[in-house]
C-alpha positions as CSV (number, residue, x, y, z in Angstrom):
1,X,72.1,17.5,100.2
2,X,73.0,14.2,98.4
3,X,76.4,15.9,97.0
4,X,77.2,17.1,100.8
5,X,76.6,13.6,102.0
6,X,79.0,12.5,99.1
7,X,81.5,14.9,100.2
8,X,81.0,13.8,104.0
9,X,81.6,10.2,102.9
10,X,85.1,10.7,101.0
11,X,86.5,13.3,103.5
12,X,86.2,10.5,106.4
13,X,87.4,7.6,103.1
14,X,84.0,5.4,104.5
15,X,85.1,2.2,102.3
16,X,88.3,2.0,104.0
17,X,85.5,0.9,106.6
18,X,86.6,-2.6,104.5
19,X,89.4,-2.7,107.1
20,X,87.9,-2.3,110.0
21,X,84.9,-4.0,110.5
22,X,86.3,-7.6,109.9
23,X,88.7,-7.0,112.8
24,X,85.9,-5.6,115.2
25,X,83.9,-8.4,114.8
26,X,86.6,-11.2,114.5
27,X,87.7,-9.6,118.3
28,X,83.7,-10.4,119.2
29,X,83.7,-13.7,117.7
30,X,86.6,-14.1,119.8
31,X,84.7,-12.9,122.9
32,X,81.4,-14.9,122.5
33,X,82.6,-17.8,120.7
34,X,79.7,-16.8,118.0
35,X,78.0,-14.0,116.7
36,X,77.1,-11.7,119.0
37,X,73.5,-10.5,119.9
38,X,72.1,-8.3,116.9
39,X,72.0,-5.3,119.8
40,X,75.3,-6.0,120.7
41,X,76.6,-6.7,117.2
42,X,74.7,-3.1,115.8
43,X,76.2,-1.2,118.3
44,X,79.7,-2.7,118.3
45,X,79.2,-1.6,114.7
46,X,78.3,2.5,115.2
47,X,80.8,2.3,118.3
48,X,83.8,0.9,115.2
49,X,82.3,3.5,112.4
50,X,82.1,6.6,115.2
51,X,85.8,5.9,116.3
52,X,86.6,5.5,112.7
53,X,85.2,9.0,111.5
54,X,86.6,10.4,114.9
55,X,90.2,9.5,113.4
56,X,90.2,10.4,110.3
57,X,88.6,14.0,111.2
58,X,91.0,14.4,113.7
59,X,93.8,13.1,111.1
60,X,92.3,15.6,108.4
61,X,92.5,18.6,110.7
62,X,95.6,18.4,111.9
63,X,97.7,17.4,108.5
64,X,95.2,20.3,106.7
65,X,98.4,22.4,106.1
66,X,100.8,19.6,105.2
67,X,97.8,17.9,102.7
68,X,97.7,21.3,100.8
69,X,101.5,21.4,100.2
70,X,101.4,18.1,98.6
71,X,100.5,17.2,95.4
72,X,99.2,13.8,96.3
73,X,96.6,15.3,99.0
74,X,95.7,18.8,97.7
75,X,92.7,17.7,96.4
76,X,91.5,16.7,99.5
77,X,88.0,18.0,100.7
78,X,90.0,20.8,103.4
79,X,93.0,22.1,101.3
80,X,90.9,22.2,97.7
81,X,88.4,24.2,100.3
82,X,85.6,21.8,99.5
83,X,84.8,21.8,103.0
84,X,84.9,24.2,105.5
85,X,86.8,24.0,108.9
86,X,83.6,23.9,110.7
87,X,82.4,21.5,109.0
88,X,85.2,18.9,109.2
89,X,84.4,19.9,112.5
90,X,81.3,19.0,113.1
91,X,82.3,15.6,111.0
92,X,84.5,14.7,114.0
93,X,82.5,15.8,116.7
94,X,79.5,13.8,115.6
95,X,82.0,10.6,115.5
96,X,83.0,10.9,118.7
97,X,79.4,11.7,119.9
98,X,78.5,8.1,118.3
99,X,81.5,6.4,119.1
100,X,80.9,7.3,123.1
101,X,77.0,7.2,122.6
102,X,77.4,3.6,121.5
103,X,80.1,2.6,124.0
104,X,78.1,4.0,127.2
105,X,74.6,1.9,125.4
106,X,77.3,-1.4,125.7
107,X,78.7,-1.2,129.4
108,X,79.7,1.4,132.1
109,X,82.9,-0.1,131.3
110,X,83.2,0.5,128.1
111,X,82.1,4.1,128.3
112,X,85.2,4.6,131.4
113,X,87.3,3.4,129.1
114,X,86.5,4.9,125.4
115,X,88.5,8.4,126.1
116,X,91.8,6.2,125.5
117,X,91.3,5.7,121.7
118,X,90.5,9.0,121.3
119,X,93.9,9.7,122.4
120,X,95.6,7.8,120.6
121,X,94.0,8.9,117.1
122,X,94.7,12.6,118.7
123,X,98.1,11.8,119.1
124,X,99.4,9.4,116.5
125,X,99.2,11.9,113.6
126,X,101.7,14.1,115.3
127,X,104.4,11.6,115.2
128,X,105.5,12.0,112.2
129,X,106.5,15.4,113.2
130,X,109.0,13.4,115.8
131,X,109.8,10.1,114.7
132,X,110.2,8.0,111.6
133,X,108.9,5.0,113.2
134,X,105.4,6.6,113.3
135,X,104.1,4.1,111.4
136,X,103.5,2.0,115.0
137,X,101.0,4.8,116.2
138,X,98.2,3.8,113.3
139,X,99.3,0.4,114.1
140,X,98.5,0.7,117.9
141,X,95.4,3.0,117.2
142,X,94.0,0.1,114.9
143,X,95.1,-2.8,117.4
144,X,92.8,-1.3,119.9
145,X,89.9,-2.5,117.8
146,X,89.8,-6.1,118.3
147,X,90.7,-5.7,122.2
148,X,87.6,-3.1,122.5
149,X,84.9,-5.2,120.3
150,X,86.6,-7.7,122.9
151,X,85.8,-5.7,125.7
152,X,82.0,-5.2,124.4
153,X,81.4,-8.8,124.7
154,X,82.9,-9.9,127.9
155,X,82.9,-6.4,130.1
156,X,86.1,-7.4,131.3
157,X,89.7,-8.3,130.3
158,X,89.5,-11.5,132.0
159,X,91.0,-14.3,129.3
160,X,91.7,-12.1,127.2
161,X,94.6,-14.0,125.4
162,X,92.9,-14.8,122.2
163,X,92.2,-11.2,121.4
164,X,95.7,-9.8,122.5
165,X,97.3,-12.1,119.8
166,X,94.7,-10.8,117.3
167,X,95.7,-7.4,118.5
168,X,99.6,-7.8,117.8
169,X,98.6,-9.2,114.6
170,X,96.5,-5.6,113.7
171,X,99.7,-3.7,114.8
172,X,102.0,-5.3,112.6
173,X,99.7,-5.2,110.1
174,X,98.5,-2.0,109.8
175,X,101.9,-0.8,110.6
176,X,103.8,-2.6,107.9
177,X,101.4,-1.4,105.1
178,X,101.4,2.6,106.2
179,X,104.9,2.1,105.4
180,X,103.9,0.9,101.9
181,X,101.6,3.7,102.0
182,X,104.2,6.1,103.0
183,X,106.5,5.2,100.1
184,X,104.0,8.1,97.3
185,X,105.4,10.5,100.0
186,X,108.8,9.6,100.2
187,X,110.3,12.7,98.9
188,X,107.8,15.4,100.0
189,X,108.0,13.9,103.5
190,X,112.0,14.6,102.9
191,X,111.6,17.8,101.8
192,X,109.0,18.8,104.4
193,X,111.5,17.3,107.2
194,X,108.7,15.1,108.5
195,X,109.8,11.6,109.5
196,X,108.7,8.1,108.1
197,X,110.9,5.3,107.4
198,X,110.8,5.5,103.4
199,X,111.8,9.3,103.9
200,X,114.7,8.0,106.4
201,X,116.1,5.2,104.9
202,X,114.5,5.3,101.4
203,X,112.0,2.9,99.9
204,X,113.8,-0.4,99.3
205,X,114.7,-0.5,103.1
206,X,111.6,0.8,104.1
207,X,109.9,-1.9,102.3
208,X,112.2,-4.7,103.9
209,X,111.1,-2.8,107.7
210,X,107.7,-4.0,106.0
211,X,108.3,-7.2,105.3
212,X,109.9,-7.5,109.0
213,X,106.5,-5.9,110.4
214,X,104.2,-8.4,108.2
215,X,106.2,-11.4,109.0
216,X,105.3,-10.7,112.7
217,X,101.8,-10.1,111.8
218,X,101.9,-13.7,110.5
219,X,103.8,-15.2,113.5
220,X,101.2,-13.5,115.5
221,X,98.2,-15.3,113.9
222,X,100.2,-18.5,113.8
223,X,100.3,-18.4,117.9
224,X,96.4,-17.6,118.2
225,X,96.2,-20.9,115.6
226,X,99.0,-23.2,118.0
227,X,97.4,-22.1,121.0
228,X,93.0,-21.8,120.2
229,X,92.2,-23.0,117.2
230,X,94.1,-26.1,115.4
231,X,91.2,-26.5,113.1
232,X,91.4,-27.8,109.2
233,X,89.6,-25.2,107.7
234,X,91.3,-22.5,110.2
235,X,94.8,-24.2,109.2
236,X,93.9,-23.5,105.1
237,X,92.8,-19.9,105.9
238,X,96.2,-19.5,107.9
239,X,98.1,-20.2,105.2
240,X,95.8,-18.3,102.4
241,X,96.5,-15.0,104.9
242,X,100.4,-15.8,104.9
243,X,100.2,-15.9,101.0
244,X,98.8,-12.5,100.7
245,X,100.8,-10.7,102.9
246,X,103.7,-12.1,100.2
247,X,101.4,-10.9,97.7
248,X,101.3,-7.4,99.3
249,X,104.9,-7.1,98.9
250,X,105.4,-8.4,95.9
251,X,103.3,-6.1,94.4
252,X,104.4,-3.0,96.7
253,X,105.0,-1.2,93.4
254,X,101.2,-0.7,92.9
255,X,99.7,0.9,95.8
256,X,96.5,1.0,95.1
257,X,96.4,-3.2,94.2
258,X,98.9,-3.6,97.5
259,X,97.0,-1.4,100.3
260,X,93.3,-1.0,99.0
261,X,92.8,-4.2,97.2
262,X,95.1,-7.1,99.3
263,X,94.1,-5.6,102.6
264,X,90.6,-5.3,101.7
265,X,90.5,-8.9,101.1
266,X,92.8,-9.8,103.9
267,X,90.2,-8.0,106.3
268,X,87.7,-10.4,105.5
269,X,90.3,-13.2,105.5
270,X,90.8,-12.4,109.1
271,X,87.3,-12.7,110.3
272,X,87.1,-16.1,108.1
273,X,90.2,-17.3,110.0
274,X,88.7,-16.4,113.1
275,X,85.4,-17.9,112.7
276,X,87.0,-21.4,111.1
277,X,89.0,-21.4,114.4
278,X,85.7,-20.6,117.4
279,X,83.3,-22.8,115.4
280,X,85.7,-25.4,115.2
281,X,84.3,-27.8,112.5
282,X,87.0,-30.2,112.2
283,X,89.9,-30.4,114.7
284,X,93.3,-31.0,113.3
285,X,94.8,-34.9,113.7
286,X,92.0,-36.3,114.4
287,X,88.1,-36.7,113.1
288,X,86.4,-35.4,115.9
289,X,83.2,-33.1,114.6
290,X,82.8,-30.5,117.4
291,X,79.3,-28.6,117.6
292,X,79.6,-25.4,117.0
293,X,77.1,-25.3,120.1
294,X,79.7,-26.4,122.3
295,X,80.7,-22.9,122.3
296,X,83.8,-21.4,121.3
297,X,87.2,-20.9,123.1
298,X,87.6,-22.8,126.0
């Protein structure tokens, strides 16, 4: 049973879960100007890791084929026929059970809208098929999770500024380092005709479409900082984030250290960032201590 579980557990990559959760609850910090209700934090949390499993089942299934041609993926749980059909299956179907479960438990609203994520983690992995600028469909269907854990906490759009910025800064993101991602497939993808921008325009311009993408990722945290925040300690954080995206690229040879590693930790920078900025400890020019009680975004 244990092993199954095991097998379960990499087929849907769980500890990539490391780059999700910081940005579903930085988007309800956001919201509530503080930690959430543990109710409303716990199932913000099965809502995140249903969607998440949805994707990458959905992802899985519908690459199967392509992951068996390619050296890099055959020895995924599907092609290496660790796993049966059904039950990658039954691995998606229980996300999306969750992921809806959870949502209807928060608000009517958020159960109306929860169909259009699952869309967009149906569709994006069919781009590539199309379109070398694919890359933008995991960055939209990641962006969505700040503007949803946003959506938990107010039940409405209304103000919803703070977490739009926070959402352009998740598309940029996550786009510009699936394009580092994309540069181990760079000539299967070429060979299989699929499209991605290391396969169209070859790594070293890929990587400077990367650099474009992360740049605007940092531009886009800057404006939540000019326009909500202007804290000390959110300030610092700011620029700690702005030095690891560098980092990223500068060390775009090594995948795994680039995308696992860096990202993990800029995850978690995010949500620090965040939280420096609602709790507001210190506000920039000035020495005026502002309670944290005072409560959040204005």
């Amino acid at each position: 049973m244990f092993g199954r579980l095991a097998s379960y557990s990499r087929f849907v990559k769980v500890e990539h879960t490391l780059f999700s959760l910081p940005l579903l609850f930085s988007g309800a910090l956001l919201a509530a100007g503080r930690l959430p209700s543990l109710r409303l934090s716990s199932l913000i949390l099965l809502a995140g890791f249903g969607a998440r499993t949805a994707a990458f089942a959905l992802n899985r299934l519908i690459d199967q084929h392509l992951d068996r041609l390619n050296p890099r993926t055959a020895g995924r749980e599907l092609p290496a026929g660790k796993m049966s059909f059904g039950e990658a299956w039954g691995i998606g179907i229980f996300g999306v059970a969750l992921y809806i479960a959870a949502a209807a438990a928060i608000a009517p609203i958020c159960l109306y809208l929860s169909p259009v994520p699952l869309v967009v983690f149906a569709g994006y992995p069919y781009l590539k098929r199309f379109t070398p600028w694919a890359h933008l469909g995991i960055g939209a269907a990641d962006a969505l999770g700040p503007l949803g854990a946003w959506l938990a906490v107010r039940q409405s759009f209304t103000g919803v500024g703070p977490a739009l910025w926070l959402g352009a800064f998740t598309f940029f993101w996550v786009s510009g380092f699936d394009v580092i991602y994309a540069t181990m497939d760079e000539s299967f993808d070429r060979a299989q005709g699929l499209h991605s921008l290391p396969a169209r325009y070859g790594r070293t311009t890929a990587l400077q479409i990367s650099g474009v993408l992360h740049v605007l990722a940092f531009l886009s945290l800057a404006i939540l900082y000019g326009l909500y925040f202007r804290t000390t300690v959110a300030f610092l954080t700011l620029a700690t984030l702005g030095g690891l995206l560098f980092l990223e690229h500068h060390l775009s040879d090594d995948v795994d250290l680039a995308f696992f590693k860096i990202d993990a930790v800029l995850g978690f920078g995010i949500l620090g960032f965040v939280a420096a900025g609602v709790a507001r400890p210190y506000v920039m020019g000035g020495s005026v201590i502002a309670l944290v009680a005072e409560g959040g975004l204005r």
